[in-house]
Structures are given as C-alpha cells and as structure tokens.
C-alpha positions as a printed NumPy array, in Angstrom:
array([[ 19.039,  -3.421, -32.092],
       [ 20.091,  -0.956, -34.38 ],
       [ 18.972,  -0.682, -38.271],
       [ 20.961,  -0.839, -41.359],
       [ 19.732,   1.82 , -42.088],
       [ 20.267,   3.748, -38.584],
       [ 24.098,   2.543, -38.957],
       [ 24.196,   3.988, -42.954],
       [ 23.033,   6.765, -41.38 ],
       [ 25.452,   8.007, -38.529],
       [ 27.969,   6.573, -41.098],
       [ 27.307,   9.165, -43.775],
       [ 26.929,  12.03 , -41.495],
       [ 30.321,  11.228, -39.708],
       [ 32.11 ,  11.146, -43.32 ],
       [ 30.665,  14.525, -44.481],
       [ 32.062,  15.875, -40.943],
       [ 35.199,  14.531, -41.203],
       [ 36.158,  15.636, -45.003],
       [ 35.094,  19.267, -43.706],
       [ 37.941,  21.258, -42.656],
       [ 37.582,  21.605, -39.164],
       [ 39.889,  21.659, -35.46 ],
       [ 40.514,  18.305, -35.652],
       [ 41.817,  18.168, -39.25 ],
       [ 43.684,  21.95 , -38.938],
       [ 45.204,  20.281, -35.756],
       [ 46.526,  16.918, -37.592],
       [ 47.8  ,  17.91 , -40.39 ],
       [ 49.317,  21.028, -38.85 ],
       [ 51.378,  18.687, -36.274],
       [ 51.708,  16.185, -38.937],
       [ 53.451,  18.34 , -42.078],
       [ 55.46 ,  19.84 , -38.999],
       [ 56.58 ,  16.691, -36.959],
       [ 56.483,  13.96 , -39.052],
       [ 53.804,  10.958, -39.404],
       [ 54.798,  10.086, -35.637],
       [ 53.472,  12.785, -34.285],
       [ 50.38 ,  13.022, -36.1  ],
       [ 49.353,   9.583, -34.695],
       [ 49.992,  10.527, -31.471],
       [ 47.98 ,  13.844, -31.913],
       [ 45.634,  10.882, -33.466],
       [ 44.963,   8.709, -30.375],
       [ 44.415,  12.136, -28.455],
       [ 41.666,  12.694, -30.715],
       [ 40.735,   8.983, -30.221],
       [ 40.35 ,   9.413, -26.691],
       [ 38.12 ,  12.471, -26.871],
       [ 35.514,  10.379, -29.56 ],
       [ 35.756,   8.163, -26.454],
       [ 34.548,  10.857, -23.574],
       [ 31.664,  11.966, -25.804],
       [ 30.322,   8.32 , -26.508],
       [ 30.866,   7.66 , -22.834],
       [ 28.672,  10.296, -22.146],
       [ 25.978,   9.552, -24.844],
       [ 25.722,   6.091, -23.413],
       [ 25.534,   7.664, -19.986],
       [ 22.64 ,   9.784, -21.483],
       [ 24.276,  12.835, -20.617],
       [ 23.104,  14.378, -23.194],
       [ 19.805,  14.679, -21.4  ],
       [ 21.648,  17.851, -19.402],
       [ 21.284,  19.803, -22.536],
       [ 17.803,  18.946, -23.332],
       [ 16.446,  20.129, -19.715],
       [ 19.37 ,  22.849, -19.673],
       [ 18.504,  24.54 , -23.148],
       [ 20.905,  27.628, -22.601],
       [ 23.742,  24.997, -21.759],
       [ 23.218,  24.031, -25.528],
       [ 23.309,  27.325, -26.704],
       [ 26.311,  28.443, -24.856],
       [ 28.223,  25.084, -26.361],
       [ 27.139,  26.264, -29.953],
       [ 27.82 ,  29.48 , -29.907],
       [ 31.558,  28.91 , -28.418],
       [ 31.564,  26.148, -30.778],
       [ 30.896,  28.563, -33.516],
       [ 33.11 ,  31.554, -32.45 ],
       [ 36.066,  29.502, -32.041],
       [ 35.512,  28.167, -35.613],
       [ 35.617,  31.615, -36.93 ],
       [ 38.276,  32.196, -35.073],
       [ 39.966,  29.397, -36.868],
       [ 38.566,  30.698, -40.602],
       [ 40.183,  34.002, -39.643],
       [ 43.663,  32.727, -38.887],
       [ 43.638,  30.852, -42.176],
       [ 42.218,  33.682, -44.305],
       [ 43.925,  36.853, -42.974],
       [ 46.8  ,  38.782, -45.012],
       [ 49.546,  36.491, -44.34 ],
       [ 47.599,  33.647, -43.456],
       [ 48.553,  29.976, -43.999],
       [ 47.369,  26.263, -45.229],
       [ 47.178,  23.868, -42.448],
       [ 49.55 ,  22.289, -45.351],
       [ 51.585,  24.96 , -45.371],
       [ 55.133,  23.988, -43.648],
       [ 55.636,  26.005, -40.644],
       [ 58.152,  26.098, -37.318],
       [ 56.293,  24.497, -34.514],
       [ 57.896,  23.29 , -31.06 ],
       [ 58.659,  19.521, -31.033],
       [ 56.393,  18.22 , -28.76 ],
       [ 56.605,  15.479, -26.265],
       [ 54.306,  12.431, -26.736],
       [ 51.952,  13.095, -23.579],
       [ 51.619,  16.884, -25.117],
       [ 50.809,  15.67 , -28.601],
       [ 48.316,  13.016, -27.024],
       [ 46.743,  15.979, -24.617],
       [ 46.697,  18.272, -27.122],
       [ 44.69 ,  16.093, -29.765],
       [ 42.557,  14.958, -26.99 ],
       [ 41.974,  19.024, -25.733],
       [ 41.133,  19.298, -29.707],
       [ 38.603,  16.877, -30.09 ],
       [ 36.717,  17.813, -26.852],
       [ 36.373,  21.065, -27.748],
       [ 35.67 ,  20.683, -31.145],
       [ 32.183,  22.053, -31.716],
       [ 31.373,  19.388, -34.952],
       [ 31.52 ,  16.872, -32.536],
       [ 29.61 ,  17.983, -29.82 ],
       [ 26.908,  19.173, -31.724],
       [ 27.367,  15.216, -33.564],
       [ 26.608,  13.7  , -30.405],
       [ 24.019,  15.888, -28.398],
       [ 22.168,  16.809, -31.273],
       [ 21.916,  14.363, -34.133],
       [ 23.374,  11.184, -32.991],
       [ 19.9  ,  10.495, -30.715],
       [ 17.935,  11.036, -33.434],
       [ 19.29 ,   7.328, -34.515],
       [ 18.208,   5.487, -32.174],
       [ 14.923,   3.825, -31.286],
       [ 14.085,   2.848, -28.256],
       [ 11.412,   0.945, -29.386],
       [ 13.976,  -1.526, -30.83 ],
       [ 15.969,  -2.231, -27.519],
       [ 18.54 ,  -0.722, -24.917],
       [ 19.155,   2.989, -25.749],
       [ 22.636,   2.641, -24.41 ],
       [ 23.989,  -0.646, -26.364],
       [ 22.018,   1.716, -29.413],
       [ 23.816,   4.731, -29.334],
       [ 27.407,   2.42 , -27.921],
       [ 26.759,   0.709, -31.87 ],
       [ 26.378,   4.   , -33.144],
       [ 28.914,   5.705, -31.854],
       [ 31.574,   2.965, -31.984],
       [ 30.251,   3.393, -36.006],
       [ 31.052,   6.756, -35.996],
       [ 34.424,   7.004, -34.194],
       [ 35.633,   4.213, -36.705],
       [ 34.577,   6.22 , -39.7  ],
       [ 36.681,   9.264, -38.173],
       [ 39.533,   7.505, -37.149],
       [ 40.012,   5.887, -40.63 ],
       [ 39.593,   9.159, -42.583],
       [ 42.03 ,  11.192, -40.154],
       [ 44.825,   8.435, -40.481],
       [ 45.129,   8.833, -44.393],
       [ 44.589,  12.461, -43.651],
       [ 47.645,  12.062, -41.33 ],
       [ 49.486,   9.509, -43.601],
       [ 49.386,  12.009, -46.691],
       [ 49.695,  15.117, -45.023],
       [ 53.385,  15.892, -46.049],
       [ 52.813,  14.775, -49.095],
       [ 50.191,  16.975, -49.935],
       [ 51.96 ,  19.504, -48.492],
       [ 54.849,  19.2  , -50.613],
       [ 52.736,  19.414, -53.657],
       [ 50.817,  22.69 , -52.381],
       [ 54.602,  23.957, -52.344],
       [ 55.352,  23.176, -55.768],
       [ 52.329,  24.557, -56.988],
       [ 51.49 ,  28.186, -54.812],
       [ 48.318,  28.836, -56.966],
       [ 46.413,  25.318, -55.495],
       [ 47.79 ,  26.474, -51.689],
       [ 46.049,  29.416, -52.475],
       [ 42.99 ,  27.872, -53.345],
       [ 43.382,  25.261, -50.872],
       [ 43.679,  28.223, -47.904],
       [ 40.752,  30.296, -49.561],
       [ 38.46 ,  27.009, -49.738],
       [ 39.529,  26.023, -46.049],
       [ 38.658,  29.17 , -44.682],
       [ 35.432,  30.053, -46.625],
       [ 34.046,  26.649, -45.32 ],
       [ 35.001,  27.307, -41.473],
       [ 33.498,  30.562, -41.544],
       [ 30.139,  29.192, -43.171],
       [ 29.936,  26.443, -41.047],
       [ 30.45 ,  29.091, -37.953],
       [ 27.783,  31.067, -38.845],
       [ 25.721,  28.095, -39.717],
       [ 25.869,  27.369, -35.901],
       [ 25.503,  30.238, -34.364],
       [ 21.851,  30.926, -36.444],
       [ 20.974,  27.075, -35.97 ],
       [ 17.945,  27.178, -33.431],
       [ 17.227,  23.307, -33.621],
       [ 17.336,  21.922, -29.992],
       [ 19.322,  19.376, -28.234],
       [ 18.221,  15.952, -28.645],
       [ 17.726,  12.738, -26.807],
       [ 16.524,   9.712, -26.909],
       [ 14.135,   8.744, -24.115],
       [ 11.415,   5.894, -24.046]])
C-alpha cells in the first residue's frame, strides 16, 4: 500500500501544478468570468473526465508506451511546450488580455462546455508530463499492486485539482471585477501569467529527464 509519505507527495506536486497558470486554469476562468459560475462547472467536469482518461491509463500502465517509445515522449513534450508558449504569447502580446479580463465569448451549450474542458485537460501538457513522468516515481512495487498504487495516487491527485479549480471557478468573476477596478494589478496579473507560461514552456522543451514507470 501506499506511504504517507508517497500520498504527501503526489499531493504537493499536484497543488504547485494547479496554482500555476496553465490551459486548464486560462480555460476556467476564461469560460467562467464570461458565462457565469454554471458554465465553469461544466467546463469543470470536462476537465474531471480528462484527470479520469490519464489515471485510467496509468493504472493500465500505459505509460510503459513512452518508456519503450522514447521519441513518443519527446514529441508529447515538446507539443506540450509549444502550445504553452503559444498560450504565454496570446496573454502577453500588445493588446493582450487576463484570463480575468471580461471578454465576448459564444454561449456555449453544456455538451460543448463539458467537451471542451475535457479536450483541455487531455491536451494539457502539465498533466501529461504529471502522469507519465513523475507520478511512477511514487509508487513501490515492493509494497503491493502497482495498479491499486498509482489508482490511490491518482484519485489523490485529481481531488487536489478538482478542489483548487472549483474556488478558482467560484471566485473567478469576482476577481475579475476587482482586476477591473484596479487596471494596474490586471496588468501585473497578465505580465505574471504570461512570464510563468513561457518559463514553464521552455522549461519543457530543454527537460531531457525520461519517461517513467513503475515496473517490478
């Protein structure tokens, strides 16, 4: 079974993901400020849903593909990375906005908003590289079934996430209506967004670590 320790773990790293500006969050709060606190949870379950597919797949030991596949892995994190810059140049470009920043979006239908959050999630590059890379290094196989290991872990992580992203979804309009009484913070607020997506992109892309996997 799974340590304290192990759980701690995964726990921490999926907080420090989660409060880093990122496809997921860009996505939420975008739909949210724009749609209303309905929508957002939609988008939410979408995202749900795509935790779900990826911890399917870790306790399927999919993940093994990209260990005996290394330029799979590489291909995933360097789209993974590009489309993050992509995302850092949208937000810091003349004219660029805050995901907080009200904007005119299409009123989506509930199956789009779920699709869309799901689409989101499973091509969010935080989250594959989360569980091909370091979730595995978690779990010990010396201490029982791999799969009900990285199941715990997972189900650990996902909750962490989920919790985070609701108040992120919950507050979004309100911290949008602040950044819009106060154009100096937005500014900071779009600046700081941005500077972190494009670090974390090029972070990536020069990462040369390996997919992991956890194997008896």
């Amino acid at each position: 079974m799974v340590t304290v320790g192990a759980v701690a773990g995964i726990a921490l790293v999926a907080l420090g993901l989660v409060l880093t500006p990122g496809p997921n969050m860009v996505y939420l709060v975008s739909r949210s400020v724009s749609q209303g606190r309905r929508a957002g949870l939609v988008s939410l379950l979408g995202v749900a849903a795509g935790f779900g597919v990826y911890l399917a797949a870790a306790v399927a030991g999919i993940a093994t593909v990209f260990v005996l596949v290394p330029p799979l892995y590489t291909v995933v994190k360097l789209a993974g990375a590009a489309y993050l810059l992509w995302l850092a140049w949208r937000t810091l470009r003349p004219g660029g906005r805050s995901a907080f920043t009200p904007q005119e979006l299409p009123v989506d239908r509930t199956r789009r908003l779920f699709a869309m959050g799901l689409l989101t999630n499973l091509l969010n590059p935080k989250i594959a590289i989360l569980y091909v890379s370091l979730l595995p290094q978690f779990v010990d196989p010396a201490r029982g079934d791999v799969a009900v290991q990285s199941l715990l872990l997972g189900g650990t992580q996902i909750t962490v996430a989920l919790t985070v992203n609701t108040l992120i979804v919950l507050t979004a309009g309100s911290v949008s209506a602040f950044l819009v009484r106060r154009p100096g913070w937005a500014r900071v607020q779009r600046w700081v967004t941005g500077s972190v997506l494009a670090a974390m992109a090029v972070r990536i892309a020069a990462d040369r670590s390996r997919a992991a996997v956890a194997t008896g």
